[in-house]
C-alpha positions in Angstrom: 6.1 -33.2 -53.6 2.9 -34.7 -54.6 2.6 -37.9 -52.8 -0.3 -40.8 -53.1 -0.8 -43.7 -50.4 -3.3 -46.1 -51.0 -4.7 -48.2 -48.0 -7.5 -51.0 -47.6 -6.0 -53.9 -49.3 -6.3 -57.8 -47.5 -7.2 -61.1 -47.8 -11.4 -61.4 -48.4 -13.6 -64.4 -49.1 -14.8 -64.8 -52.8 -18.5 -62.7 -52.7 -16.9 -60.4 -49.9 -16.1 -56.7 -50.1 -12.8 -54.2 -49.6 -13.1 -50.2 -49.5 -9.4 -49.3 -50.7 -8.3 -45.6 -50.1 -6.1 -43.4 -51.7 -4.5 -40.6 -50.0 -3.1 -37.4 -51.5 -0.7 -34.8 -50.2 1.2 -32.2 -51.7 -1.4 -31.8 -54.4 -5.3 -30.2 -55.2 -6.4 -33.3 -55.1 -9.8 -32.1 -56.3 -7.9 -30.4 -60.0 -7.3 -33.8 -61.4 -9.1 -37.0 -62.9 -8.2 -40.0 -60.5 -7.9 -43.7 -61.7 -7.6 -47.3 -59.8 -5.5 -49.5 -61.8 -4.6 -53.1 -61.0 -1.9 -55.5 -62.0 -1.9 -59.5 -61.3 0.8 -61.6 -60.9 2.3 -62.0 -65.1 -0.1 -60.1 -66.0 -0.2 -56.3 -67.8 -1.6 -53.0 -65.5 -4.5 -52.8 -66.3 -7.3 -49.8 -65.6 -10.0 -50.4 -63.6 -11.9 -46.9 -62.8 -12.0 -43.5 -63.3 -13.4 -40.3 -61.7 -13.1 -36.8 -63.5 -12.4 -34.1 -61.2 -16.0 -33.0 -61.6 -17.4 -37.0 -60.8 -18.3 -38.2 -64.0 -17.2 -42.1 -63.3 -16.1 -44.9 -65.8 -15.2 -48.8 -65.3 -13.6 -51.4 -67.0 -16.8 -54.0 -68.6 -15.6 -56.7 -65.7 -16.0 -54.8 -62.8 -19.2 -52.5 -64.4 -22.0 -52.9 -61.5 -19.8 -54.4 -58.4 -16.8 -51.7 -57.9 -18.0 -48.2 -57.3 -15.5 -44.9 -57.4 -16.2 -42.0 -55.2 -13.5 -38.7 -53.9 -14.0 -36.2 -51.9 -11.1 -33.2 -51.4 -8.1 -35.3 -50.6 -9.4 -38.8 -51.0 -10.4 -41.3 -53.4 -12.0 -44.7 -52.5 -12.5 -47.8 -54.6 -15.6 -49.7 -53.2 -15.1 -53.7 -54.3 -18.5 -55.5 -53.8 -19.4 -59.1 -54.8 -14.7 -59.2 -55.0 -13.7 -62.5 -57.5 -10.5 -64.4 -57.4 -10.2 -63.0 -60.5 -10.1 -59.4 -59.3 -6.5 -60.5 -57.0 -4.2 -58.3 -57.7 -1.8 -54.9 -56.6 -4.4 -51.6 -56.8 -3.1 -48.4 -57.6 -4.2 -45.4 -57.8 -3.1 -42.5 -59.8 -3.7 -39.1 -60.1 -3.6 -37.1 -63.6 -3.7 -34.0 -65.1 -1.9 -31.2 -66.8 1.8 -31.2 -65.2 0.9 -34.0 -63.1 1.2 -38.1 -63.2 1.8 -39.2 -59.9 1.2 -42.8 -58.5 0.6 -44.0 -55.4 2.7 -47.8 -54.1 0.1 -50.0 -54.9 -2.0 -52.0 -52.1 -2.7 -56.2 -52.6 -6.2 -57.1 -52.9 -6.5 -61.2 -52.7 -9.5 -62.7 -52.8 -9.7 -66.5 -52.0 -11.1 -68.8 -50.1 
């Protein structure tokens, strides 16, 4: 049973930074593309980052030069630099690929002073 646990969510000043983590058993983690997703409070999911299995990265235009992607065999990280209270919200992190769509629980990220 694949399984995803994402970790490293908090509480951070506006300017500050987070690392959030994303777990993966019962899977090749390295087979499949990986995405962060977010959703805020009455607000729509929305995607926030990608990593292809081979590391070619993408990002949403409001987060383009201040979150940064990375993976190695059986993790994924979302680095969150120069964090708005605009980016508050739950994180997720999903994993992707042929005969496979498997989410993790999600992990709150506010950001406030």
């Amino acid at each position: 049973q694949v399984q995803l646990v994402e970790s490293g969510g908090g509480l951070v000043q506006p300017g500050g930074s987070l690392r959030l983590s994303c777990a993966a058993s019962g899977v090749i983690f390295s087979r499949y593309a990986i995405r962060w997703y977010r959703q805020a409070p009455g607000k729509a999911r929305e995607w926030v980052a990608y990593i292809s299995s081979s590391g070619l990265t993408s990002y949403v235009d409001s987060v383009k030069g201040r979150f940064s992607i990375s993976r190695d065999n059986a993790m994924a990280y979302l680095q969150m630099n120069s964090l708005k209270p605009e980016d508050t919200a739950v994180y997720y992190c999903n994993a992707a690929g042929p005969g496979l769509d498997s989410w993790g629980q999600g992990t709150q990220v506010t950001v406030s002073s």
